[in-house]
BADREN-689281 format. One line per 3 residues: number of its first residue (from 1); their letters; for each residue x, y, z of N, C-alpha, C. Coordinates in nm, 4 decimals. Example, Ala and Ser with C-alpha at 12.3 -4.5 7.8 and 13.67 -1.06 7.14 Angstrom:
// residues 2
1) AS) 1.3190:-0.5690:0.7800:1.2300:-0.4500:0.7800:1.3200:-0.3300:0.7800 ~ 1.2850:-0.2250:0.7080:1.3670:-0.1060:0.7140:1.2900:0.0030:0.7870 .
This chain:
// residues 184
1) XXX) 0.0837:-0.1186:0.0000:0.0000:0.0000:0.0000:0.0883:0.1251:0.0000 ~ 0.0384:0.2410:-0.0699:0.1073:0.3585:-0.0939:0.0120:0.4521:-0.0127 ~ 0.0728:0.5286:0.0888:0.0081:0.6342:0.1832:0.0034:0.7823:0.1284 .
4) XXX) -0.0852:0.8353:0.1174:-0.0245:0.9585:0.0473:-0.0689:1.0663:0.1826 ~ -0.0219:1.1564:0.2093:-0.1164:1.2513:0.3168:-0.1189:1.3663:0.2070 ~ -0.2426:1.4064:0.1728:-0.2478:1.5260:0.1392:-0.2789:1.6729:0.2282 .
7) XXX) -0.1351:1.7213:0.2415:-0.1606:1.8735:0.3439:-0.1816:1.9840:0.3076 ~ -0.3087:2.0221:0.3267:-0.3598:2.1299:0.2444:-0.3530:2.2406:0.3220 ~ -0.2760:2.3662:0.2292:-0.1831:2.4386:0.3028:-0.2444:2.5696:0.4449 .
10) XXX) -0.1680:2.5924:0.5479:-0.2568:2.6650:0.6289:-0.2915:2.8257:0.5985 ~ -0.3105:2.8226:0.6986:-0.3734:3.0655:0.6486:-0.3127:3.1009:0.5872 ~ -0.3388:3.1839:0.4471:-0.2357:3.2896:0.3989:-0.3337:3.3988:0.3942 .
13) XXX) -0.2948:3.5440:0.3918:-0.3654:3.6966:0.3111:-0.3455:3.6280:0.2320 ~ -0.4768:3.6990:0.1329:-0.4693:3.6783:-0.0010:-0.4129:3.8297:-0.0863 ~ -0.3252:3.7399:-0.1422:-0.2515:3.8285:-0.2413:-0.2406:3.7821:-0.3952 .
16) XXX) -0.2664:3.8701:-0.5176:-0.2749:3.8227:-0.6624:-0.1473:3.7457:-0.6571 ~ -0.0414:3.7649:-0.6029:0.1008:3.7219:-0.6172:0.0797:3.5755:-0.5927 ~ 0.0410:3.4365:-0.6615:-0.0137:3.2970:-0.6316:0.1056:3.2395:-0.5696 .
19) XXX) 0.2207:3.2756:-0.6521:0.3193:3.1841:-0.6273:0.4104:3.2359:-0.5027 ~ 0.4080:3.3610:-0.4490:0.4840:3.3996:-0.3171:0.3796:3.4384:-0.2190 ~ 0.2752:3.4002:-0.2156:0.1824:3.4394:-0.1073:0.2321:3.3456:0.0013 .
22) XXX) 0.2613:3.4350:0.1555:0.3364:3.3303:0.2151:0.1984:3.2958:0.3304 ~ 0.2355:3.2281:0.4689:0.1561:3.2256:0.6029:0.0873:3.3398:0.6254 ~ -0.0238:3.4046:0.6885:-0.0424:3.4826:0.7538:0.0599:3.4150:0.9382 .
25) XXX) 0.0044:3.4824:1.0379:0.0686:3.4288:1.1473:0.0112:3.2818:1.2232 ~ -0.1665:3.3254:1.1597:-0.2403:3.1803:1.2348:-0.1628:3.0969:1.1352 ~ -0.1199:3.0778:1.0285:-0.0835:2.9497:0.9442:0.0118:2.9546:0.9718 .
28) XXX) 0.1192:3.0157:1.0639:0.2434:2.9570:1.1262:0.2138:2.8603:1.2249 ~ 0.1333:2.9182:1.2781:0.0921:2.8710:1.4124:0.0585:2.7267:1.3937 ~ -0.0191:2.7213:1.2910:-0.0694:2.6301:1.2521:-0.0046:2.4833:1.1981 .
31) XXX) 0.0851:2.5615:1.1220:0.2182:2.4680:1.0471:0.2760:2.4148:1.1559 ~ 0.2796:2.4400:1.2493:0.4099:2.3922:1.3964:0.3078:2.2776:1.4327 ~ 0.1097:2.2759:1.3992:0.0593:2.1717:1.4712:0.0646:2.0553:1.3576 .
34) XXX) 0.0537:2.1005:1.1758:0.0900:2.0113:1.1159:0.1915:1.9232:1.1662 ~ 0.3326:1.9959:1.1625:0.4531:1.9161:1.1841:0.4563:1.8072:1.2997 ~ 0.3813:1.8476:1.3884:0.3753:1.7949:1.4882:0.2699:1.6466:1.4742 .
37) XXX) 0.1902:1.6702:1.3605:0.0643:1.5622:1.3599:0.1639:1.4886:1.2843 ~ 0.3078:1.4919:1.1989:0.3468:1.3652:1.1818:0.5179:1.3756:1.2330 ~ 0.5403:1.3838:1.3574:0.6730:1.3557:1.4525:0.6650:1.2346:1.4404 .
40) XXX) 0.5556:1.1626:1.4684:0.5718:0.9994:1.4972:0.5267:0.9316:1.3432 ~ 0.5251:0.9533:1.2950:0.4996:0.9004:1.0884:0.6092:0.8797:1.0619 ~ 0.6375:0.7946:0.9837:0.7187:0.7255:0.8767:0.6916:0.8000:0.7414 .
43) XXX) 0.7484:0.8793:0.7068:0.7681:0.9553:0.6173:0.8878:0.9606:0.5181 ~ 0.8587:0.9131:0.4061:0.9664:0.8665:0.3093:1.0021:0.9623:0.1847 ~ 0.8843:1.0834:0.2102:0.8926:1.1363:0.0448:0.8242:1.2383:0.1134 .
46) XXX) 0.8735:1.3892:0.0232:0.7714:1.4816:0.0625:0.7204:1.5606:-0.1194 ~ 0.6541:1.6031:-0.1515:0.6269:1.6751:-0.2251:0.5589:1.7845:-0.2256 ~ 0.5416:1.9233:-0.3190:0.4457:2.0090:-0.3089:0.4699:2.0716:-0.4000 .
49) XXX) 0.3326:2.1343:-0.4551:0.2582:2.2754:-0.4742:0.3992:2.3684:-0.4959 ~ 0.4020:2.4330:-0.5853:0.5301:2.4971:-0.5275:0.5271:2.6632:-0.5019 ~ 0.3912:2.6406:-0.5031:0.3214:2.7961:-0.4238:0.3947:2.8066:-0.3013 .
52) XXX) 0.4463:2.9401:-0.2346:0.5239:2.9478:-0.1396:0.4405:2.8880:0.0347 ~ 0.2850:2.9034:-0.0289:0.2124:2.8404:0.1589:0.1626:2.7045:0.1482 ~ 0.1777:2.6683:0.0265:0.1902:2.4737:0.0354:0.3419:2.4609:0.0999 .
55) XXX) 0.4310:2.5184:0.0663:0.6126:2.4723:0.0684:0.5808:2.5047:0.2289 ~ 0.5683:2.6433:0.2815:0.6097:2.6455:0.4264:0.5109:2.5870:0.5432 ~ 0.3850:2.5517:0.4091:0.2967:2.4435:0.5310:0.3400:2.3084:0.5864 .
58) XXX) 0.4475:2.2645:0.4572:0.5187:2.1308:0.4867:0.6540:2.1526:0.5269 ~ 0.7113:2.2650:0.5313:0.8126:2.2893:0.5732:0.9014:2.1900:0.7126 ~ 0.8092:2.2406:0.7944:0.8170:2.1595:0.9330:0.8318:1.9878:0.9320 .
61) XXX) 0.7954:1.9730:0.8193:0.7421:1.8325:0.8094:0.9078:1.7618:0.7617 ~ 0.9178:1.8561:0.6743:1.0722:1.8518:0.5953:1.1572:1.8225:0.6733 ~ 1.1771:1.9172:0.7815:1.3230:1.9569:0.8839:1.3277:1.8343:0.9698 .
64) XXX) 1.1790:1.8002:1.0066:1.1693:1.6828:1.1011:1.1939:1.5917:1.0801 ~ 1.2178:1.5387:0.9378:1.2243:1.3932:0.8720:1.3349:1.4146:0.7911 ~ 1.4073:1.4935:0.8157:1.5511:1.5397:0.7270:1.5031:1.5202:0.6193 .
67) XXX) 1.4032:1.5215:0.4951:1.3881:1.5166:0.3730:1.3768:1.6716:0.3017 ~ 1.4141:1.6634:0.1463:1.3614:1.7556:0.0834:1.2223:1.7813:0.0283 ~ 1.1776:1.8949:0.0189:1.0874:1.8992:-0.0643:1.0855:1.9346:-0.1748 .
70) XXX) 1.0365:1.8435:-0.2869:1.0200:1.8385:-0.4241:0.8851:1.8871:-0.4292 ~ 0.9113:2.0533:-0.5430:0.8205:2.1072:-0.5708:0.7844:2.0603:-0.7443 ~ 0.6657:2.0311:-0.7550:0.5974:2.0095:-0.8852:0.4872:2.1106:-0.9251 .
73) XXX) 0.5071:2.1523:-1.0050:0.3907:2.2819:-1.1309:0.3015:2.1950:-1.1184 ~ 0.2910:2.1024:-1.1507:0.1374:2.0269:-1.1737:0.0527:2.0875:-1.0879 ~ 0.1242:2.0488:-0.9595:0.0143:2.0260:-0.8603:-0.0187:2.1763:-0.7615 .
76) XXX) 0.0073:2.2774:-0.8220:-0.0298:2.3995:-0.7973:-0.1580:2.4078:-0.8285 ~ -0.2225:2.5206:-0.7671:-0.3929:2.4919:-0.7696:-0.4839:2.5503:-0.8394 ~ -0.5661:2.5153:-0.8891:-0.5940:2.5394:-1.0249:-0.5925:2.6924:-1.0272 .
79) XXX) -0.6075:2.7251:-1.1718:-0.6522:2.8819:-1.1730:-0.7662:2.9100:-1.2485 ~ -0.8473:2.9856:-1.1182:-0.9830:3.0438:-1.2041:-1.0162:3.0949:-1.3425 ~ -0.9211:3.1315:-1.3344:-0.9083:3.3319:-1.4057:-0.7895:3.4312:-1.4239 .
82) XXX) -0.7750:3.4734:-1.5186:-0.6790:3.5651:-1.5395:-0.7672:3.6827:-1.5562 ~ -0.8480:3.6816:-1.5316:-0.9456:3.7953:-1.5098:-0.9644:3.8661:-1.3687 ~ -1.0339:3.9284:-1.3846:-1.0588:3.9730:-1.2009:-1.1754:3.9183:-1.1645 .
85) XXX) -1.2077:3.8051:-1.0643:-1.3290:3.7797:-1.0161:-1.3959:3.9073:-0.9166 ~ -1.5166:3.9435:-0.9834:-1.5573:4.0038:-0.8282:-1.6594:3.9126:-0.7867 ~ -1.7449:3.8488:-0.7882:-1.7847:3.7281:-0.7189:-1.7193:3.6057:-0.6751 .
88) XXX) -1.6344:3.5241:-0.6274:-1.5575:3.4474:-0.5638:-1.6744:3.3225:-0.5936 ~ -1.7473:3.3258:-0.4752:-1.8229:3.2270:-0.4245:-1.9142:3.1917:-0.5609 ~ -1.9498:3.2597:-0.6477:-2.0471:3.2373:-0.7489:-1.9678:3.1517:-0.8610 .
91) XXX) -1.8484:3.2626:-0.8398:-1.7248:3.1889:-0.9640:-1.7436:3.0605:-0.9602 ~ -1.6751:3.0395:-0.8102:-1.6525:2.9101:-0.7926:-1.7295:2.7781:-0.7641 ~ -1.8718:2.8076:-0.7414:-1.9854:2.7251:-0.7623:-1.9966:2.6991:-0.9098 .
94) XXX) -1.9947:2.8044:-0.9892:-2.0145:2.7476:-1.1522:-1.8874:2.6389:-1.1669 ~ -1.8254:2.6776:-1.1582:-1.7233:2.5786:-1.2288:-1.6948:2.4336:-1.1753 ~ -1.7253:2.4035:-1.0509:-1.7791:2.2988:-1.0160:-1.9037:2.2348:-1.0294 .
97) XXX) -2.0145:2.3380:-1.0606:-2.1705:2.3146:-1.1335:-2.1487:2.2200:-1.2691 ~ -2.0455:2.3088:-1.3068:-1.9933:2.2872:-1.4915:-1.8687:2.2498:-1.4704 ~ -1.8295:2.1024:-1.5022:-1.7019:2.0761:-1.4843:-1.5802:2.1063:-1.6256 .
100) XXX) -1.6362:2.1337:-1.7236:-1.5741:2.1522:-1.7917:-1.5855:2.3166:-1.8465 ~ -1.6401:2.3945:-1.7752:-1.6913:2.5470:-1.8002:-1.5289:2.5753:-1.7366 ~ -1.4655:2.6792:-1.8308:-1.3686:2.7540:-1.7440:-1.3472:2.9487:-1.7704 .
103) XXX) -1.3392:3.0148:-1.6828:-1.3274:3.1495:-1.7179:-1.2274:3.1730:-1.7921 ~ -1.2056:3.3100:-1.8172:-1.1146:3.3401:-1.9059:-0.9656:3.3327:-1.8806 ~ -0.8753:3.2559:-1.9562:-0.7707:3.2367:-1.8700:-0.7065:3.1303:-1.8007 .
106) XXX) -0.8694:3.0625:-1.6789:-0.8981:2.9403:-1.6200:-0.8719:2.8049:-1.6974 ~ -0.8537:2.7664:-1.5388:-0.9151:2.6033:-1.5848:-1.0119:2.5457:-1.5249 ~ -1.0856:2.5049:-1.6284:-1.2104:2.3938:-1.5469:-1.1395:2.3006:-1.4557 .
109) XXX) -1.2764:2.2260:-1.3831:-1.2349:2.1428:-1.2857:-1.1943:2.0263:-1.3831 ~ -1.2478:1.9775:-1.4822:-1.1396:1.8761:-1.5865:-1.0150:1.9138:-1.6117 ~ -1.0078:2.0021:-1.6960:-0.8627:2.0556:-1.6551:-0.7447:2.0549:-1.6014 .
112) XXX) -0.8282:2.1148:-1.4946:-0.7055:2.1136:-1.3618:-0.7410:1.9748:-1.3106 ~ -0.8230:1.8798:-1.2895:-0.7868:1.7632:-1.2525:-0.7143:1.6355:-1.3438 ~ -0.6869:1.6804:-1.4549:-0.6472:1.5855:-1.5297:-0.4669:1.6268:-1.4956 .
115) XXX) -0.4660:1.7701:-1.5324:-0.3090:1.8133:-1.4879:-0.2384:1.7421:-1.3811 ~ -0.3244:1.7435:-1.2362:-0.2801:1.7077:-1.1538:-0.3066:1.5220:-1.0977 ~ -0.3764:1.4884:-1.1632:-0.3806:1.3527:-1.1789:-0.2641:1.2770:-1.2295 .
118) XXX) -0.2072:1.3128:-1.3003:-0.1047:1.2454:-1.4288:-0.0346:1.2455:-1.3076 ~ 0.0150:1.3942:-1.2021:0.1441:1.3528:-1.1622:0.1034:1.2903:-0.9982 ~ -0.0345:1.2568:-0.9652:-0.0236:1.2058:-0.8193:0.0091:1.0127:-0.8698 .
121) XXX) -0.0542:0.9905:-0.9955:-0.0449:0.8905:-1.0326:0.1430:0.8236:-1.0388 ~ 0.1657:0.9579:-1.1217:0.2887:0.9136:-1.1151:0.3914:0.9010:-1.0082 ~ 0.3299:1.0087:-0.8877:0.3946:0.9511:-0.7569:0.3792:0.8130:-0.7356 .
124) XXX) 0.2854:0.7763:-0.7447:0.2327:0.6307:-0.6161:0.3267:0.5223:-0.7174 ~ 0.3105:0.5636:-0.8566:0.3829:0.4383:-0.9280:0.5744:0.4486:-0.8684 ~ 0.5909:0.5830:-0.8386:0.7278:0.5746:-0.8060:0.7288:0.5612:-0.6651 .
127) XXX) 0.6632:0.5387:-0.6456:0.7197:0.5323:-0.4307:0.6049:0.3799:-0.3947 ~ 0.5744:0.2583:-0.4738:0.5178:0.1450:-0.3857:0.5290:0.1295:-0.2457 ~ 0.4660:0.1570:-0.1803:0.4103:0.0950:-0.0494:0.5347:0.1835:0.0571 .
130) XXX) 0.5718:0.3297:-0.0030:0.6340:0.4552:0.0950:0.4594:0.5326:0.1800 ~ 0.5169:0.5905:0.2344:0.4412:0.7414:0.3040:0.5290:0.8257:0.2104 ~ 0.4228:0.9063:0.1610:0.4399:1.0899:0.1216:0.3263:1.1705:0.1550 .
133) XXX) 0.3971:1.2660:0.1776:0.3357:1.3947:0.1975:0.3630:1.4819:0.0668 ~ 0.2182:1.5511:0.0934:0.1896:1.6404:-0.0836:0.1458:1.7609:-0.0367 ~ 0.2515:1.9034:-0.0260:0.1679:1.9964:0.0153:0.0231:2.0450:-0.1054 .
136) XXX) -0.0529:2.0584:-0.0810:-0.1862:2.1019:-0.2056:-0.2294:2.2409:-0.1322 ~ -0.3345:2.2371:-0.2465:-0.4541:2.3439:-0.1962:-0.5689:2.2540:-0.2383 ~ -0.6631:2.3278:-0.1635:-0.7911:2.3132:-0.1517:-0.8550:2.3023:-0.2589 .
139) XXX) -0.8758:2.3228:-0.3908:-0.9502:2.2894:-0.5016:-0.8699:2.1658:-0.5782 ~ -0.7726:2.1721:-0.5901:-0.6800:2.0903:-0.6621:-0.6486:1.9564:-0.5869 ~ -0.6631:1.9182:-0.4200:-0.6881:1.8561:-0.3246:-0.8506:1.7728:-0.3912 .
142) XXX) -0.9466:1.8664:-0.3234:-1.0659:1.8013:-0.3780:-1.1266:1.7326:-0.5143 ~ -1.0000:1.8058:-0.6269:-1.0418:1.7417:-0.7514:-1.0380:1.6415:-0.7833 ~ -0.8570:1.6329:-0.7003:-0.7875:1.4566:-0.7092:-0.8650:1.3325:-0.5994 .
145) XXX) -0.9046:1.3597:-0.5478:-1.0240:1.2832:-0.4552:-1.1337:1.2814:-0.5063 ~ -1.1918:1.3601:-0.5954:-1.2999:1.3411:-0.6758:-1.2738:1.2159:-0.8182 ~ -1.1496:1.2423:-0.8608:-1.1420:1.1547:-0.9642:-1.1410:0.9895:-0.8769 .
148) XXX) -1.1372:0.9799:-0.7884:-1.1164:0.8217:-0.7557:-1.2712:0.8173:-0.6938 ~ -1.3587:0.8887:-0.6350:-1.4780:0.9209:-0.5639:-1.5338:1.0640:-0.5726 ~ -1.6280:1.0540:-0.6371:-1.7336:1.1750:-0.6821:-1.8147:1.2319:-0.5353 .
151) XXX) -1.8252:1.1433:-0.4561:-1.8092:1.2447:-0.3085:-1.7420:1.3154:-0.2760 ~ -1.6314:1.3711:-0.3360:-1.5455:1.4588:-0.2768:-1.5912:1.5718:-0.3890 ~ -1.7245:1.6762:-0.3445:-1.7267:1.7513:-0.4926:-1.7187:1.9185:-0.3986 .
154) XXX) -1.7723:1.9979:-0.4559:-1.7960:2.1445:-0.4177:-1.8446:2.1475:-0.2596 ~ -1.9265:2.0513:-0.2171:-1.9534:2.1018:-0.0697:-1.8532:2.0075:0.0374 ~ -1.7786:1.9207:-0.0183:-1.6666:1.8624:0.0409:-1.6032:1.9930:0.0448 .
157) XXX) -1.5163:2.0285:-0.0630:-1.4548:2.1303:-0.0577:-1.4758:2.2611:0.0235 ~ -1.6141:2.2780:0.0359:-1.7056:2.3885:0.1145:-1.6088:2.3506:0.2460 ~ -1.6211:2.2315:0.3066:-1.6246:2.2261:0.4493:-1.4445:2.1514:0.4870 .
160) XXX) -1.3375:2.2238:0.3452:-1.2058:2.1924:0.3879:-1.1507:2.3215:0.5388 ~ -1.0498:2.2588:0.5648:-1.0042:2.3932:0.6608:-0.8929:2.3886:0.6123 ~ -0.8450:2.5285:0.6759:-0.6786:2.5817:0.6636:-0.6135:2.5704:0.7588 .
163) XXX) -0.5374:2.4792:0.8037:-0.4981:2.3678:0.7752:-0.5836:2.2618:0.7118 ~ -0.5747:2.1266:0.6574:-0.6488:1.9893:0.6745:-0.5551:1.8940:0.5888 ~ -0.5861:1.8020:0.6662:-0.4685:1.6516:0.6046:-0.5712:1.5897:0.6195 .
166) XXX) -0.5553:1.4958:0.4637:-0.6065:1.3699:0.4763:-0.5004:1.2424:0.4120 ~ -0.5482:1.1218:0.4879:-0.4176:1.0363:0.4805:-0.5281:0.9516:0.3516 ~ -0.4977:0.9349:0.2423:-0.5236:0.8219:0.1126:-0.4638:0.7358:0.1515 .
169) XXX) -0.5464:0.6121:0.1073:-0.4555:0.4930:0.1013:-0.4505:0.4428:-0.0289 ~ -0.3768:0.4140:-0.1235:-0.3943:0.3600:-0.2192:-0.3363:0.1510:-0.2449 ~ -0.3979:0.0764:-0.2831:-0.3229:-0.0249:-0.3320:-0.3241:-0.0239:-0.5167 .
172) XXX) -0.1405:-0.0022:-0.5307:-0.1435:0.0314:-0.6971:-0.1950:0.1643:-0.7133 ~ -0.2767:0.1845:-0.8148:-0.3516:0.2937:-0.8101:-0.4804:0.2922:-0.8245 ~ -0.5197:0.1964:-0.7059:-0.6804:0.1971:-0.6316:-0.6723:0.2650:-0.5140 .
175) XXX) -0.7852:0.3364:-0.4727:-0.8184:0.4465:-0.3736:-0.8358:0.3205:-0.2815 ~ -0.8284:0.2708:-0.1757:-0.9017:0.1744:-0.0621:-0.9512:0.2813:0.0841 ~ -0.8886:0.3703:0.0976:-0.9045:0.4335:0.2280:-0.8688:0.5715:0.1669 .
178) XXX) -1.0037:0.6552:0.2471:-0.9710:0.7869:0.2985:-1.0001:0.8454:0.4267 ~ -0.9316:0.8942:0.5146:-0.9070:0.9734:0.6696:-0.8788:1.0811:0.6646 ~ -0.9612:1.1200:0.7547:-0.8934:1.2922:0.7790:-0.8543:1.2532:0.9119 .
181) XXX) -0.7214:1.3398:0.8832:-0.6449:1.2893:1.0477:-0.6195:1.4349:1.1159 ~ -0.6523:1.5440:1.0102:-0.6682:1.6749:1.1104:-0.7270:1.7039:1.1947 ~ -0.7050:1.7544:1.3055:-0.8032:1.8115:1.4206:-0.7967:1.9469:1.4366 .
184) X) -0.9530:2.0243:1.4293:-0.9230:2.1729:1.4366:-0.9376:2.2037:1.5506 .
């Protein structure tokens, strides 16, 4: 069996800047309780997002297990829009309404889940029966859990937090188990 934890990254301000938006202070705070939810894990691999508050959400995770983190483009989180949303919440109900609807710019939720599929797949085929950790975000998180189980859709996502880990289990690349092992 291949473990994956997906850690979906804690508080940031939001800033247009995707790729250096760092912690606010609660997602420091926060990151110290990640690190801490795997001191006692067997942790063989880390990966992430290479948005700067996926990297310093797993950061901790890194130092503790002497590993690096390998950042991958794939798995950065999708993008709405190169436009300016001024509705958020509406945006982002359509495009999960419409999985293949994307704004200008955007990517649909096909899209962006096919992007990031190719490379979780291609983790599990390279690490048989390791633990990794995957820093994500929250849409790009829920997509890849949607492709193995269509329960994981828009109101899953509704009710993620900043922080949240969930531990996958895969055998090969069958889904068998999903846990949330976060506590808020």
């Amino acid at each position: 069996m291949t473990v994956i934890y997906f850690v979906r990254h804690a508080h940031s301000h939001f800033t247009a800047d995707e790729y250096n938006r760092p912690l606010s202070d609660k997602g420091f705070e926060d990151r110290d309780r990640v690190t801490n939810l795997f001191k006692n894990k067997i942790i063989h691999t880390i990966y992430s997002s290479p948005y700067n508050r996926a990297v310093q959400t797993v950061e901790g995770i890194a130092q503790e297990h002497k590993l690096q983190i390998n950042t991958i483009d794939s798995l950065k989180e999708r993008i709405l829009s190169t436009e300016t949303i001024l509705d958020f919440d509406a945006a982002i109900r359509q495009v999960w309404s419409h999985p293949n609807f994307a704004f200008e710019g955007g990517e649909s939720n096909e899209i962006a889940m096919q992007r990031a599929i190719t490379t979780l797949q291609n983790i599990i085929l390279a690490h048989p029966n390791d633990n990794i950790v995957i820093g994500t975000h929250g849409n790009v998180m829920a997509l890849l859990m949607q492709y193995f189980d269509p329960k994981y859709d828009f109101s899953f996502w509704k009710k993620l937090s900043m922080p949240d880990v969930y531990q996958l289990t895969f055998q090969h690349l069958v889904l068998r188990d999903v846990q949330r092992i976060w506590q808020e």
